[in-house]
SEVEX-808166 format. One record per residue: x, y, z of N, C-alpha, C in turn. Coordinates in steps of 0.2 Angstrom, whole numbers. Layout:
N
+-------+-------+-------+-------+-------+-------+-------+-------+-------+
|   n.u |   n.v |   n.w |  ca.u |  ca.v |  ca.w |   c.u |   c.v |   c.w |
+-------+-------+-------+-------+-------+-------+-------+-------+-------+
|     X |     Y |     Z |     X |     Y |     Z |     X |     Y |     Z |
...
+-------+-------+-------+-------+-------+-------+-------+-------+-------+
This chain:
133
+-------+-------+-------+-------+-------+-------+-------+-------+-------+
|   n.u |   n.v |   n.w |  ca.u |  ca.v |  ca.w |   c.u |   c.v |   c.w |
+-------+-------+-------+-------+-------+-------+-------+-------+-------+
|     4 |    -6 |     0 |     0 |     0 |     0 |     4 |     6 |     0 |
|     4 |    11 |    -2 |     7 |    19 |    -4 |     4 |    22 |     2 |
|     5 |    23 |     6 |     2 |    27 |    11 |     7 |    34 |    13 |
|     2 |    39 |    12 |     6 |    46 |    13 |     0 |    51 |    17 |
|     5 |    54 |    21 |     1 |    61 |    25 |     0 |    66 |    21 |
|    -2 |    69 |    21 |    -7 |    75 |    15 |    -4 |    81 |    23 |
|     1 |    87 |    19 |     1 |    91 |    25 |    -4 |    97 |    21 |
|    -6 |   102 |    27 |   -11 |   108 |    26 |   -10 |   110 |    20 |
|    -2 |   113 |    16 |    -5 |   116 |    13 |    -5 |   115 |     5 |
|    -6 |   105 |     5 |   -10 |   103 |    -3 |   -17 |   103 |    -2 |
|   -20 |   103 |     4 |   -25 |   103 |     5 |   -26 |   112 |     4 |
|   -23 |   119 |     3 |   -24 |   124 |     3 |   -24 |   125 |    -2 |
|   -19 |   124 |    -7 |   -17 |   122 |   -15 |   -22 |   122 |   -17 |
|   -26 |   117 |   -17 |   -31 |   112 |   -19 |   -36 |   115 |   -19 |
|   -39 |   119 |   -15 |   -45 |   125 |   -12 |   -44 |   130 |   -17 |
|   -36 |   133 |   -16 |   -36 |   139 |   -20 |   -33 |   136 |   -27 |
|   -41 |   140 |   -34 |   -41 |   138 |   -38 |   -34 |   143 |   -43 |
|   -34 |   148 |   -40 |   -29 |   153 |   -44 |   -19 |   149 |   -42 |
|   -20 |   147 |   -36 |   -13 |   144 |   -36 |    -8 |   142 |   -39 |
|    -3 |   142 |   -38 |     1 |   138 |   -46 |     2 |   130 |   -43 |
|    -1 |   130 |   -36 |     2 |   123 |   -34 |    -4 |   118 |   -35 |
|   -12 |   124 |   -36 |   -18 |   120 |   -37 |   -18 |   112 |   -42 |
|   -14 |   113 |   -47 |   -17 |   105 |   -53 |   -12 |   100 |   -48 |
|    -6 |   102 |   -45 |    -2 |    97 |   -44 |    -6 |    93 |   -37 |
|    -8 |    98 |   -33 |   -13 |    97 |   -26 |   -19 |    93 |   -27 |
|   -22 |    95 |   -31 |   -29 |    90 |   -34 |   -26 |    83 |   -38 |
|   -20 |    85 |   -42 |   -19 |    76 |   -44 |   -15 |    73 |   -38 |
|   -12 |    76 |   -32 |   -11 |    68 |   -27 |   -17 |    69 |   -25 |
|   -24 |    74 |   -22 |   -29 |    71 |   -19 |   -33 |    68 |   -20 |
|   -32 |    66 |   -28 |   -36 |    63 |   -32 |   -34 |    57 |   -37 |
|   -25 |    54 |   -35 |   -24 |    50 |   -36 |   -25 |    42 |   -34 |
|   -27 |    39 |   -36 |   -30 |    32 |   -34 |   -28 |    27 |   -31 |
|   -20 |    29 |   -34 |   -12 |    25 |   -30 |   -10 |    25 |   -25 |
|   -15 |    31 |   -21 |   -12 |    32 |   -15 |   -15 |    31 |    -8 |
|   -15 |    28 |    -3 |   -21 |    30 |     2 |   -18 |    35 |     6 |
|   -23 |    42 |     7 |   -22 |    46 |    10 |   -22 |    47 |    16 |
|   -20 |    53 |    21 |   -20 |    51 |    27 |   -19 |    59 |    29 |
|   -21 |    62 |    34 |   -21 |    70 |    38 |   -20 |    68 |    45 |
|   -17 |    75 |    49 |   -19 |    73 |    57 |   -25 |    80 |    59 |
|   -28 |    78 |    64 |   -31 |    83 |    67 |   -28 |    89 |    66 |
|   -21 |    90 |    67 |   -19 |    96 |    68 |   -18 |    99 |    62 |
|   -18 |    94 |    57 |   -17 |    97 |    48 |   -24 |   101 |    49 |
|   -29 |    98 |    50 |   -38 |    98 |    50 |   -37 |   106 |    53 |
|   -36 |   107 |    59 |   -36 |   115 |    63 |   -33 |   116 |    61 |
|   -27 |   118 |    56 |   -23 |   123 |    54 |   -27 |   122 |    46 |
|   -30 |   120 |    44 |   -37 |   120 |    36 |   -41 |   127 |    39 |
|   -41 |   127 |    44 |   -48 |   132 |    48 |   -46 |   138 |    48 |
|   -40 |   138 |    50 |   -34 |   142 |    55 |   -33 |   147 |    48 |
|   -30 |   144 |    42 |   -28 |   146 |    37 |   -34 |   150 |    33 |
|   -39 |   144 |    33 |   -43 |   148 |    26 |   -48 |   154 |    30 |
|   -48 |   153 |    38 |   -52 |   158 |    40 |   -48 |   165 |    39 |
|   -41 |   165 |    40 |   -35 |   172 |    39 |   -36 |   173 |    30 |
|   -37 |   170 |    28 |   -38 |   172 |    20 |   -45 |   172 |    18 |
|   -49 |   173 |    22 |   -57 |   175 |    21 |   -61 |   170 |    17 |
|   -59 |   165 |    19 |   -61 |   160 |    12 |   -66 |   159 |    14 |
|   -74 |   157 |    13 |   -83 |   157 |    16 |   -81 |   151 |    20 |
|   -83 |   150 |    25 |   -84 |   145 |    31 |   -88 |   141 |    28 |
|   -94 |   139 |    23 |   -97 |   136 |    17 |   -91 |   132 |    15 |
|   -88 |   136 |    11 |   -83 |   134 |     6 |   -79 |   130 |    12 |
|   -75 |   132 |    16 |   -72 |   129 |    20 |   -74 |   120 |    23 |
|   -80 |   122 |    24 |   -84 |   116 |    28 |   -83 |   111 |    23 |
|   -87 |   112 |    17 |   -89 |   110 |    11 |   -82 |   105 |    11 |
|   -77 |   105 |     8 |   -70 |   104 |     8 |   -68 |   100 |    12 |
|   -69 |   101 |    19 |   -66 |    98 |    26 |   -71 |    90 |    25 |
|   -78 |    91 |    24 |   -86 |    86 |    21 |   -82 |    81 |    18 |
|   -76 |    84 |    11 |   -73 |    80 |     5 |   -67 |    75 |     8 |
|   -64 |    78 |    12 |   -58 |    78 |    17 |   -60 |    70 |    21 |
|   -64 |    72 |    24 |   -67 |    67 |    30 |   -69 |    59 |    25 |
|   -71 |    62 |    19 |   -74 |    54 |    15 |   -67 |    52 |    12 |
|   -62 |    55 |    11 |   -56 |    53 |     6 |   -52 |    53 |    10 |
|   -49 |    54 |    14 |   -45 |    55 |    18 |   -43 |    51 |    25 |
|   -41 |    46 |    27 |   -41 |    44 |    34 |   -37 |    52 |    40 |
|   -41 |    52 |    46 |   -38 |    58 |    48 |   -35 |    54 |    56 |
|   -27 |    56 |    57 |   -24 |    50 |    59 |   -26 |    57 |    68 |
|   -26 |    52 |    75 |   -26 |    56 |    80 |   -20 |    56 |    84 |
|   -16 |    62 |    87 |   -11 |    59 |    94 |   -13 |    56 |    99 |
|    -7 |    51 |   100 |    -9 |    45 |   107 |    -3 |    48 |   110 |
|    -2 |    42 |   115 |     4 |    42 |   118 |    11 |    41 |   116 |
|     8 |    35 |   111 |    13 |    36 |   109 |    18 |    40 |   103 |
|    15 |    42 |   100 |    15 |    49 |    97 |    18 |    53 |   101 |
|    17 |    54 |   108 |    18 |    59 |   112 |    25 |    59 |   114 |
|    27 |    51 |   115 |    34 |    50 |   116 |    38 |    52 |   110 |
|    35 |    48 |   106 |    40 |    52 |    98 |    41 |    57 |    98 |
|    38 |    64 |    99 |    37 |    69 |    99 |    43 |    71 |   104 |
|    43 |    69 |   108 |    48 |    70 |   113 |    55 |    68 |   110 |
|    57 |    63 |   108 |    63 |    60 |   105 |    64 |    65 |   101 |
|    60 |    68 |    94 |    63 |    70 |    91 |    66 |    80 |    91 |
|    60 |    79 |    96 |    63 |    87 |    99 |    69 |    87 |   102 |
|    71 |    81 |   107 |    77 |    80 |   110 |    82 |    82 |   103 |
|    81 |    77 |    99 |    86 |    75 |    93 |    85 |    81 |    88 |
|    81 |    85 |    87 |    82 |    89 |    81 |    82 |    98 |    84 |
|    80 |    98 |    90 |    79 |   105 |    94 |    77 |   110 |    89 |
|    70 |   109 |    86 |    69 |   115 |    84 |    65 |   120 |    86 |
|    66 |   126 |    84 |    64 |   133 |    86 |    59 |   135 |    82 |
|    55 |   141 |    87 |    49 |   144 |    82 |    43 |   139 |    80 |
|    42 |   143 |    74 |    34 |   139 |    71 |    37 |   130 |    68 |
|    43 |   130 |    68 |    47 |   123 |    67 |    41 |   118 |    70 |
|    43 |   119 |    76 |    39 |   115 |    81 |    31 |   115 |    81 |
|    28 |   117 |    78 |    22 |   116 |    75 |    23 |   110 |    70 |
|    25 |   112 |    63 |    28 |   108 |    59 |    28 |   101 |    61 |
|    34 |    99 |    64 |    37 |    94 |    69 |    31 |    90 |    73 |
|    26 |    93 |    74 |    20 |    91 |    78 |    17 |    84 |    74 |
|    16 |    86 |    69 |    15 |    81 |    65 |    17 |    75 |    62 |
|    23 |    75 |    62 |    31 |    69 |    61 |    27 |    63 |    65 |
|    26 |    64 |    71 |    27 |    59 |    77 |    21 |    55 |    76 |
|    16 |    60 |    74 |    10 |    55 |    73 |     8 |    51 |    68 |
|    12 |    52 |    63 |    10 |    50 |    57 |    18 |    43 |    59 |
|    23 |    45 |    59 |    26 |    37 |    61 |    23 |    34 |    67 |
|    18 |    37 |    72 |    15 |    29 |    76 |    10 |    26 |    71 |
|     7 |    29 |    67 |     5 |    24 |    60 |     8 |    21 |    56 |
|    15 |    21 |    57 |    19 |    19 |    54 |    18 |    20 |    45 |
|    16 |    27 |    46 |    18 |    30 |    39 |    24 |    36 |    40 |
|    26 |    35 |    35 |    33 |    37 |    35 |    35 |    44 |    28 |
|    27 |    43 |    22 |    29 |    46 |    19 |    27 |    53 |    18 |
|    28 |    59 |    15 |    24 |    65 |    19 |    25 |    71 |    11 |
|    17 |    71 |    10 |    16 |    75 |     5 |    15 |    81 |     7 |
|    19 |    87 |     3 |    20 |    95 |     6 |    23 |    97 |    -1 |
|    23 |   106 |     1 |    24 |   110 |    -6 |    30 |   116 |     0 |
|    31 |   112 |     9 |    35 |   114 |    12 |    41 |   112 |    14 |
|    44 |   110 |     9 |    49 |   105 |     9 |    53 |   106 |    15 |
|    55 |   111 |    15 |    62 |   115 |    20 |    58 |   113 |    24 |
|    54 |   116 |    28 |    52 |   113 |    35 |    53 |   104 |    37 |
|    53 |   101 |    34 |    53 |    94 |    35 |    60 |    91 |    31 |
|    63 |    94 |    27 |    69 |    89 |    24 |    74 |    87 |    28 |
|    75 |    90 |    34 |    80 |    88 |    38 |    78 |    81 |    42 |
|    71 |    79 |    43 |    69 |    74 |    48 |    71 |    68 |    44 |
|    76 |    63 |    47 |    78 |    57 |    45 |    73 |    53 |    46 |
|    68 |    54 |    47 |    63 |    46 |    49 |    56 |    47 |    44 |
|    58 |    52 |    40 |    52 |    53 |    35 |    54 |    55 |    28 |
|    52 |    53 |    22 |    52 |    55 |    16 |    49 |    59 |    12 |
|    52 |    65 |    11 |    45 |    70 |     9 |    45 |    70 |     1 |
|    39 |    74 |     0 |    36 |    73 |    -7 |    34 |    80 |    -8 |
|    37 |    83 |   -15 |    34 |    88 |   -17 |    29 |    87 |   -24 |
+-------+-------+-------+-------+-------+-------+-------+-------+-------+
C-alpha cells in the first residue's frame, strides 16, 4: 500500500483555484495509487488558514465534508507523544518549526513514513520521514 500524509498546505493548494500549486494538489488528492491520510492538527490549521484568508466558512466546511470521506484523519496517542519528545530532543527545533514537527510523530505511530508538502524546507531535515513535493 502507498500510504502518505497530506500536510495543510496541498489541501490549501487544492481549495485555492488561482494557485500555481492547485493542478499538482488535486492530482495527489485525487490519485488512486495512494491512500491518503491528515492529522487533526493538519484539519485545525485547514480552519486556521482559510479563515486568515477569508475563504466562506461554506466553502471551507464543504471541503473539510470531501476531506473526511477521502482521507483517513490520523489522531495523537501516547505514543505519538513519546516520539514527539525524541525527536525534539534529537532535532531542537525553534519557532513555528515545532508546530511543523508536531505532525512527524503522529504519522510514524502509523507507521507511515511518507509526507506529501509544497513545504519542503520545514521537514527535509527529519531522517525518519520522506517528503514529497
Amino acid at each position: 500500500m502507498n500510504e502518505i500524509l497530506i500536510d495543510t498546505n496541498v489541501f490549501i493548494y487544492a481549495l485555492d483555484k488561482t494557485s500555481i500549486y492547485n493542478k499538482q494538489s488535486e492530482e495527489i488528492l485525487t490519485n488512486n495509487n495512494l491512500t491518503l491520510f491528515t492529522t487533526t492538527k493538519n484539519i485545525s490549521e485547514l480552519f486556521a488558514i482559510t479563515s486568515k484568508l477569508n475563504i466562506s466558512r461554506t466553502i471551507t466546511h464543504n471541503f473539510y465534508t470531501e476531506i473526511k470521506c477521502n482521507v483517513g484523519i490520523l489522531f495523537p496517542s501516547n505514543e505519538s507523544l513519546m516520539i514527539f519528545e525524541k525527536l525534539i530532543k534529537k532535532y531542537k527545533p525553534v519557532g513555528n518549526v515545532v508546530f511543523d514537527m508536531e505532525i512527524v510523530p503522529i504519522m510514524l505511530s502509523y507507521n507511515i513514513s511518507k509526507l506529501a508538502t509544497f513545504n519542503v524546507k520545514d521537514f527535509k531535515s527529519i531522517e525518519e520521514i520522506v517528503v514529497f513535493k
